[in-house]
C-alpha positions as CSV (number, residue, x, y, z in Angstrom):
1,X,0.9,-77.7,-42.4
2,X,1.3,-74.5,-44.4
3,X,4.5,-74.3,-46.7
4,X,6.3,-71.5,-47.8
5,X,8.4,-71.0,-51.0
6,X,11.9,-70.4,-50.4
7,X,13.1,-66.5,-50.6
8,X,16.3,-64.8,-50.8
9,X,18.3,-63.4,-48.0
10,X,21.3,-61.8,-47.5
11,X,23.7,-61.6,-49.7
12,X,23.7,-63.6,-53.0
13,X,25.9,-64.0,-55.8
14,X,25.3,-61.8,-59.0
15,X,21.4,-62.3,-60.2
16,X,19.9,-62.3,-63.9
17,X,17.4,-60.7,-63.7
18,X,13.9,-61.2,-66.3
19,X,14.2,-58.3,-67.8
20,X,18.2,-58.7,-68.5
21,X,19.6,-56.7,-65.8
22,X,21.4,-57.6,-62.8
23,X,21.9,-57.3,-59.1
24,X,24.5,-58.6,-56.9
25,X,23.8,-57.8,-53.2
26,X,21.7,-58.0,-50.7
27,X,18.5,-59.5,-50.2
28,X,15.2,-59.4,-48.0
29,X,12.2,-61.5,-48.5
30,X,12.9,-61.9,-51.8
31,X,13.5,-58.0,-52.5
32,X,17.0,-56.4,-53.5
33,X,17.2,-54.4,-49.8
34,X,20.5,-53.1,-48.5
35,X,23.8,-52.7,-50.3
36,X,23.7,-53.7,-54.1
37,X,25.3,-53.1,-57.7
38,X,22.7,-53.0,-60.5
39,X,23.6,-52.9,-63.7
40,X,21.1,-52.1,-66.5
41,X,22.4,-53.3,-69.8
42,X,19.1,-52.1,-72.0
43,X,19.5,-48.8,-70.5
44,X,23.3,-48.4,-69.8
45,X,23.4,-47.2,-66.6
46,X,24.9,-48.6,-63.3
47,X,23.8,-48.1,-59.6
48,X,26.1,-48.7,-56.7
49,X,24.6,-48.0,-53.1
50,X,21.3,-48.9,-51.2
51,X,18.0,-50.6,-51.6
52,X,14.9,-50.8,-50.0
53,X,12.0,-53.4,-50.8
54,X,13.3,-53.6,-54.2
55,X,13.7,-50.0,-55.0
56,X,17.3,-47.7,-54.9
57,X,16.6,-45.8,-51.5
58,X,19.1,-44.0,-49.3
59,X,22.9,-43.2,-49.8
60,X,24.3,-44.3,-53.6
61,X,26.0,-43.9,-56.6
62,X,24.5,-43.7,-60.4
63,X,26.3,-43.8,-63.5
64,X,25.0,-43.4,-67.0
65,X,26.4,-43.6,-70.3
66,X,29.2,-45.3,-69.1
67,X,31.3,-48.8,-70.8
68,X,31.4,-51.0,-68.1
69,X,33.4,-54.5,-66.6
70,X,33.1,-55.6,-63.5
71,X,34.6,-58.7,-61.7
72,X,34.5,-60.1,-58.4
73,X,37.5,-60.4,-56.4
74,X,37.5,-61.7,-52.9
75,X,34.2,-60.2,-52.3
76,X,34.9,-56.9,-54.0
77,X,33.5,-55.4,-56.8
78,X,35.8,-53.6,-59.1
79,X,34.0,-51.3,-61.7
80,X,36.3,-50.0,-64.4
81,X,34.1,-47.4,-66.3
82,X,34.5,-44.6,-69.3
83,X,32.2,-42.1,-69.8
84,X,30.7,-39.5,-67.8
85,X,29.9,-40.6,-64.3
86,X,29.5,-39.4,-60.5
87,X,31.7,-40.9,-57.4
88,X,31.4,-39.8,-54.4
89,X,33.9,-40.2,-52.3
90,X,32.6,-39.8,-48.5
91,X,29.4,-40.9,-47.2
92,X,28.8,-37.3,-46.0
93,X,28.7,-36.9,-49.8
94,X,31.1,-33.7,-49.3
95,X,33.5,-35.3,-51.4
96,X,32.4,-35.8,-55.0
97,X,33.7,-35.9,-59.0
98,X,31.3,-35.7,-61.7
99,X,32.5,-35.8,-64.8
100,X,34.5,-38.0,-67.7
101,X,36.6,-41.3,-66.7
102,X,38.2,-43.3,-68.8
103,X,39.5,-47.1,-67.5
104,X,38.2,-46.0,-64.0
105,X,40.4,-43.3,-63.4
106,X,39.3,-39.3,-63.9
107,X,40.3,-38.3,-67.2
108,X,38.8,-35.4,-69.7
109,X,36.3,-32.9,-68.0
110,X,35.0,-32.6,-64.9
111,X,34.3,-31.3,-61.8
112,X,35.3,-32.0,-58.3
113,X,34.2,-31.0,-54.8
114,X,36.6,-31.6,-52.2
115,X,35.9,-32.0,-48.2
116,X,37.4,-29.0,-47.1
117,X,35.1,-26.8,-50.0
118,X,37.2,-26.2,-51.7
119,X,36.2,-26.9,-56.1
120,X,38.4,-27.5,-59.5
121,X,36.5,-27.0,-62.3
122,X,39.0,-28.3,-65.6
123,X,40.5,-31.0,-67.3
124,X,41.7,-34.6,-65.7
125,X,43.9,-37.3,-66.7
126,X,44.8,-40.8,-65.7
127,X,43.4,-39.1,-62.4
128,X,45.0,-36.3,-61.9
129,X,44.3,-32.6,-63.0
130,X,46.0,-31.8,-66.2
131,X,45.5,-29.2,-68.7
132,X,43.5,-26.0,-68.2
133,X,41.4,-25.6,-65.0
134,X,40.2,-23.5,-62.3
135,X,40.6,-24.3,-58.3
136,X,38.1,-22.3,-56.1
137,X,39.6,-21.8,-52.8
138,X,37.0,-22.1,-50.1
139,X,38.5,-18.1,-48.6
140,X,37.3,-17.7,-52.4
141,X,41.2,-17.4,-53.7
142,X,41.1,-19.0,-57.0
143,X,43.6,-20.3,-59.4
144,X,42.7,-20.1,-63.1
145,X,45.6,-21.4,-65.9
146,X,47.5,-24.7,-66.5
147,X,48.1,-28.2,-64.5
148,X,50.1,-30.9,-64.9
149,X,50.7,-34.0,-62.8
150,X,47.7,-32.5,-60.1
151,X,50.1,-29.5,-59.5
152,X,49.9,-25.5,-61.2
153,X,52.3,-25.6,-63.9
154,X,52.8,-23.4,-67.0
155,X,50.9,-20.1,-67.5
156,X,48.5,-19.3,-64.6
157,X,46.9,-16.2,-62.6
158,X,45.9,-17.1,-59.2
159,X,43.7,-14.2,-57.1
160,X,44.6,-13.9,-53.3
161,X,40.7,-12.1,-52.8
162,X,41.6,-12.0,-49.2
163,X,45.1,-9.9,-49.2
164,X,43.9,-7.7,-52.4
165,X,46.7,-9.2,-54.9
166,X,47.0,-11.2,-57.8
167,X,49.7,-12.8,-59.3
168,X,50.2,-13.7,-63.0
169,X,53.0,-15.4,-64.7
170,X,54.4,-18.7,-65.3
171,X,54.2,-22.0,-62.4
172,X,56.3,-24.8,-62.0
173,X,55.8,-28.2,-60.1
174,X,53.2,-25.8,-58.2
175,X,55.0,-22.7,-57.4
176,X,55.6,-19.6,-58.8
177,X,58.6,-18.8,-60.5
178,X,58.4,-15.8,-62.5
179,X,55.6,-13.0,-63.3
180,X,53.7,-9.7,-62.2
181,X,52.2,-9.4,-58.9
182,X,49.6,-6.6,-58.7
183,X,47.0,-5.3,-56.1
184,X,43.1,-5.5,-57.0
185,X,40.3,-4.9,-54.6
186,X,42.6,-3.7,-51.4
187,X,39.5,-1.7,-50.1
188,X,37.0,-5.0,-50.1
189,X,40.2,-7.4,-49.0
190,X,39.7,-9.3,-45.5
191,X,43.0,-9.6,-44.9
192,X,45.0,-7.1,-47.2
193,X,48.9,-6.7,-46.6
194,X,50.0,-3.8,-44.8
195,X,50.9,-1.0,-47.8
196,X,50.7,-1.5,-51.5
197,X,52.6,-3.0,-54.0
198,X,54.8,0.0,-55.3
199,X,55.5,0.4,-58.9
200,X,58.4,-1.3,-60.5
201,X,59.6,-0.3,-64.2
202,X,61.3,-2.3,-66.6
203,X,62.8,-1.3,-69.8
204,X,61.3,-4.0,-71.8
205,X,59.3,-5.7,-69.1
206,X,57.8,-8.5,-71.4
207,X,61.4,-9.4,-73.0
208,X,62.2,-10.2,-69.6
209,X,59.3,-12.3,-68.7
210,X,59.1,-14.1,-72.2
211,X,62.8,-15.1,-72.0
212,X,62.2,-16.4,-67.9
213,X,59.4,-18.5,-69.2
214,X,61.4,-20.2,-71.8
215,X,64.4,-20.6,-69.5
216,X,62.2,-22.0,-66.7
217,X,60.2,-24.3,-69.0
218,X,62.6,-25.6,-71.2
């Protein structure tokens, strides 16, 4: 009677592995195959996604340069991470940050692609945008200035390509309160408004603006 040493399968609690790294996951004849977390200490990186006799193949998730703790909880794996690092956030892989974190949450620079197309290019924190960034529309409208609490607020221009106009002044909680709306490319515009803009004068057209702003954002 032939005997055969005993192999992993299936899932199985966190593994050392010989060279110091580890793997908890999935299993096949002894090979990490399916979904895993490895975790390279001598390199500092982490993987989070699929395996295939023993090698990362198909849909995942690498992080590098990143800090990190992780601890099992009812069967989940929580990752808190700083550094720079991708997520995606569908498996579609529409859906995706890559950037800085800090405590596992989006915070400094970075760049997210959202489902719809649509892409903000800027600065995060505690996982929302906040400070200067741009948000590319997916019409191609774009917003370029300041955010706070994931909404446009404080000085910002935001480019309506597709009706010709552009507005620039001051934001609040996401809208616009007070500043110039002008026309710019009505000739190329998809969807331009009807006539143009007409010409308003002001005696002192930058007092007026100035003294809004500090009203609105006091």
């Amino acid at each position: 009677m032939t005997s055969k040493a005993a192999c992993r399968d299936g899932k199985r609690a966190k593994v050392v592995l010989p060279n110091g790294d580890t793997y908890l996951g999935e299993w096949k004849d002894d090979l990490m195959h399916g979904k895993g977390l490895y975790t390279s200490n001598r390199n500092h990186y982490l993987y989070e996604g699929d395996f295939k006799s023993g090698k990362r193949d198909g849909y995942g998730v690498k992080r590098t340069d990143l800090t990190t703790k992780h601890t099992l909880d009812r069967g989940k794996t929580t990752v808190f991470t700083s550094g720079h690092g991708v997520k995606f956030y569908d498996k579609n892989g529409t859906s995706v940050y890559d950037g800085e974190w800090q405590h596992g949450k989006r915070s400094g620079w970075g760049r997210m692609t959202y489902a719809d197309g649509s892409i903000y290019e800027g600065e995060w924190e505690n996982d929302d945008r906040n400070g200067r960034g741009l948000l590319l529309l997916p019409n191609q409208d774009r917003y370029e200035g300041e955010w706070e609490n994931d909404l446009k607020h404080g000085d910002g221009t935001f480019y309506y390509m597709s009706k010709g106009q552009c507005y620039k002044g001051v934001w609040k909680d996401g809208t616009p309160k007070c500043g110039e709306l002008i026309d710019i490319e009505r000739d190329v515009a998809v969807d331009s408004t009807k006539y143009p803009i007409p010409e308003l004068t002001l005696k002192e057209p930058n007092g007026v603006l100035r003294e809004a702003r500090e009203f609105l954002m006091s």
